[in-house]
C-alpha positions, 0 to 999 in steps of 0.5 A: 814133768807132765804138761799138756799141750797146747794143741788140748788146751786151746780147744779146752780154752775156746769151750770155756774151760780154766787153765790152771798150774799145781805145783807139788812135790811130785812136780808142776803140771798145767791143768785144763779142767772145765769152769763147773769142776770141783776141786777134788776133780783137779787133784785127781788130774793132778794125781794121774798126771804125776802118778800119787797113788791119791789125790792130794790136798789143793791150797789157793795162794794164801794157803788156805785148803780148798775143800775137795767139794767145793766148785773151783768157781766159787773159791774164785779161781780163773784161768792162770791161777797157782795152786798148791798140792799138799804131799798125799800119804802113800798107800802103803802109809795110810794101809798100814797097821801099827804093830806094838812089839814087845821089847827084847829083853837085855842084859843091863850093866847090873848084871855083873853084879850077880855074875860076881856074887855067883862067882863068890858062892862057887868059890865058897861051896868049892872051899866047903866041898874041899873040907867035906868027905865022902858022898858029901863032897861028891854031892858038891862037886856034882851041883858045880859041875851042874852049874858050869854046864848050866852056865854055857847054855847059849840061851836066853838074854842072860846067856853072855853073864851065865858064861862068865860065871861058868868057869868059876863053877867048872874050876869049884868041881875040879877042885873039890875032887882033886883037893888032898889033905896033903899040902904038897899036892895043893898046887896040882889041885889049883892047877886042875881048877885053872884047866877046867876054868880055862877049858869050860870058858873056850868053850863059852866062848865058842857058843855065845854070840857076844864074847866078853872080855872076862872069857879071855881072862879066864881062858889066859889066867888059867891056863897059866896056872895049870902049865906053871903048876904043871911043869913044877910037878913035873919037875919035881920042885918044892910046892913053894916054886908055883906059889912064888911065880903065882905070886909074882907074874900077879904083882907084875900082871897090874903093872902090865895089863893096862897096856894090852887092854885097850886095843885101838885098831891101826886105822884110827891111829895111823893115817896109810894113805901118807905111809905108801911113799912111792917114786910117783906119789912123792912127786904128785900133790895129793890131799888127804882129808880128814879121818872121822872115828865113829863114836860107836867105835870109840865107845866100843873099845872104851867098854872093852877095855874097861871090861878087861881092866875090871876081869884082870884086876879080879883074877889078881885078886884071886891069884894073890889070896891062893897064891900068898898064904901058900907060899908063906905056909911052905916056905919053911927054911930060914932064907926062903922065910927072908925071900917069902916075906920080903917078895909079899911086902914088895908084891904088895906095894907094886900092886897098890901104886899101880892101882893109883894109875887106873882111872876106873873105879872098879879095877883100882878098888879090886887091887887095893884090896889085892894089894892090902891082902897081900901086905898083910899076909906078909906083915903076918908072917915077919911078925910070926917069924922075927924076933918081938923086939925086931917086931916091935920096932917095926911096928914102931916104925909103920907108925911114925911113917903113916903120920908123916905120911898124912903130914906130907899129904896135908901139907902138899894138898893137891900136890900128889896129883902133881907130875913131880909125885906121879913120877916118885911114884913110878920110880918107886913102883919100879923098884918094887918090881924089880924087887919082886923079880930078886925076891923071888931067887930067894922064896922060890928056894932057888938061892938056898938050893944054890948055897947047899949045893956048893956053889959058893966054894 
């Protein structure tokens, strides 16, 4: 800190000057100033001996400010006094002009809402475009094809939602220009739409800075759709074959996504100072302090989960709604109607328990709807294929089990929530999967392929 010394100050002394402390946050600095100076020429000799770029504001002992023109004499200050200097705004600080600027704009959680109603009209337009002939459907598929290009522009706040959307349009186009009357070649038709989804969300997700979840939904759901429907046609298989492995890697997918949607990185779980166990680390006494998770990073991978959770449960959805009707209409034989049915009823009630353990709202309400879309596709068809009376004690029978069930769920109240239900629910989820995973020998033709080839002698 600067002070004079005391050969000036004893000459400044003798002449009838006042010797007097400043402290400041910029330091303490001794000061001699003649007895007629005025306050602001003690700041300025502060402010030159610290180095402020202005001269900051004196305060006597009780606080009180001393007016920069104001004699140090008249506020009664002597020799040996302690004066405060207030911290002066920087010259940066008092040049500087406040600029107001406007708010980028952003992109808000409602926006998924547009990106799922675009995403619905381009799957009705490609429907109608399916129906359309001639210059109409090339109309059609021209505007989708429009969309999807418009889609991955990377610009704008809005460009990250355009690009999930994109896909829908891209696979709409190639639909509609592959589609034939002929049912046979439906599958390949599907199989193409899930190509152009896939290829046109790489693509997105090559050119927006922020890569959502829902692009690698889309690039993995279809590009599994085009290899599956692709290597039945290769193959040369019944159209029933791509519906039923559709149908039951979607009823299993809701079983299995939660365990890869939430993707915590290692770091945060696993402590690796206390894994490098070595000959020297064994013997030394080492400590290890506590790991602290940024709450950003929590916050991060919640929302990239749910994200993902909420693009999985739509592309089952949609897997279920092509893929179930499909397969009931090509499924002609009597034992593949049996399987067909039955992998329907049970791909349905794997969907709707494992619903139960989604604990977002968005995602569980997806596939309760899947799962009802499913059920009913089956009960449609075992009541189009059976016999009346077999129907009617069926329906007889869905009945009596629909009151017991609201009997059951009153008389246990909370009891559903239990861990005793949650693990019969589990137990029963399970043995729907595996129910899934038999029906399919049956619905895929494969059992009957089996029988008519002489197997069984």
């Amino acid at each position: 800190m600067p002070t004079q010394t005391a050969d000036a100050v004893e000459p400044a002394l003798a002449a009838g000057g006042l010797a007097i402390t400043v402290h400041g946050t910029a330091g303490v600095v001794d000061i001699v100033v003649p007895s007629d100076a005025h306050a602001s020429d003690l700041a300025r000799e502060y402010a030159t001996a610290v180095g402020l770029p202005a001269a900051p504001v004196l305060r006597d002992r009780r606080g009180e400010v001393i007016q920069p023109d104001a004699s140090l004499a008249s506020r009664g200050i002597t020799s040996g006094a302690l004066l405060a200097a207030d911290s002066p705004p920087t010259q940066a600080y008092a040049r500087r002009e406040v600029v107001e600027t406007a708010e980028p704009i952003r992109a808000g959680s409602f926006s998924f809402y547009w990106v799922g109603l675009a995403t619905l009209l381009a799957v009705a337009a490609a429907g109608f475009g399916a129906q359309a002939d001639g210059w109409q459907r090339l109309a059609i598929a021209g505007l989708l094809a429009l969309g999807a290009l418009v889609g991955i522009i990377p610009a704008g706040p809005y460009a990250a939602r355009r690009a999930i959307a994109a896909p829908a349009f891209a696979a709409g186009a190639a639909f509609v220009i592959t589609v034939t009357p002929e049912p046979e070649t439906l599958p390949l038709a599907v199989g193409a739409a899930g190509l152009a989804a896939a290829v046109v969300a790489t693509v997105s997700r090559s050119l927006v800075d922020t890569v959502d979840a829902a692009l690698k939904v889309w690039t993995l759901t279809g590009a599994t759709v085009f290899v599956v429907t692709a290597l039945c046609a290769l193959l040369g298989t019944s159209p029933q074959v791509p519906w039923s492995i559709l149908f039951a890697a979607a009823a299993l997918a809701a079983r299995i996504v939660p365990s890869y949607a939430v993707d915590v990185p290692d770091s945060y779980l696993l402590d690796v100072s206390k894994l490098s166990v070595t000959a020297w680390s064994a013997r030394a006494k080492t400590t290890s302090g506590k790991a602290t998770v940024p709450f950003d990073e929590v916050t991060e991978v919640a929302e990239r989960g749910a994200r993902t959770l909420a693009a999985a449960s739509w592309a089952i959805l949609g897997v279920v709604a092509v893929s179930g009707p499909g397969l009931v209409a090509t499924a002609t034989a009597d034992v593949d109607r049996v399987g067909a049915w039955l992998i329907m009823l049970a791909g349905a009630f794997v969907i709707l328990l494992s619903a139960r353990s989604y604990r977002y709202w968005l995602p569980r309400g997806v596939l309760r709807v899947a799962g009802v879309i499913a059920l009913a596709v089956g009960v449609r068809a075992f009541v189009g294929w059976a016999d009346p009376e077999l129907v009617s004690w069926f329906g007889l029978g869905a009945v009596l089990i629909g009151f017991a069930v609201i009997i059951a769920a009153i008389a246990t109240g909370r009891g559903w929530r239990s861990a005793k239900w949650a693990a019969r629910a589990d137990w029963s989820e399970s043995l729907c999967g595996a129910a899934v995973i038999a029906s399919f020998v049956v619905s895929s033709g494969f059992f009957r392929h089996l029988w008519e080839s002489g197997f069984n002698g």
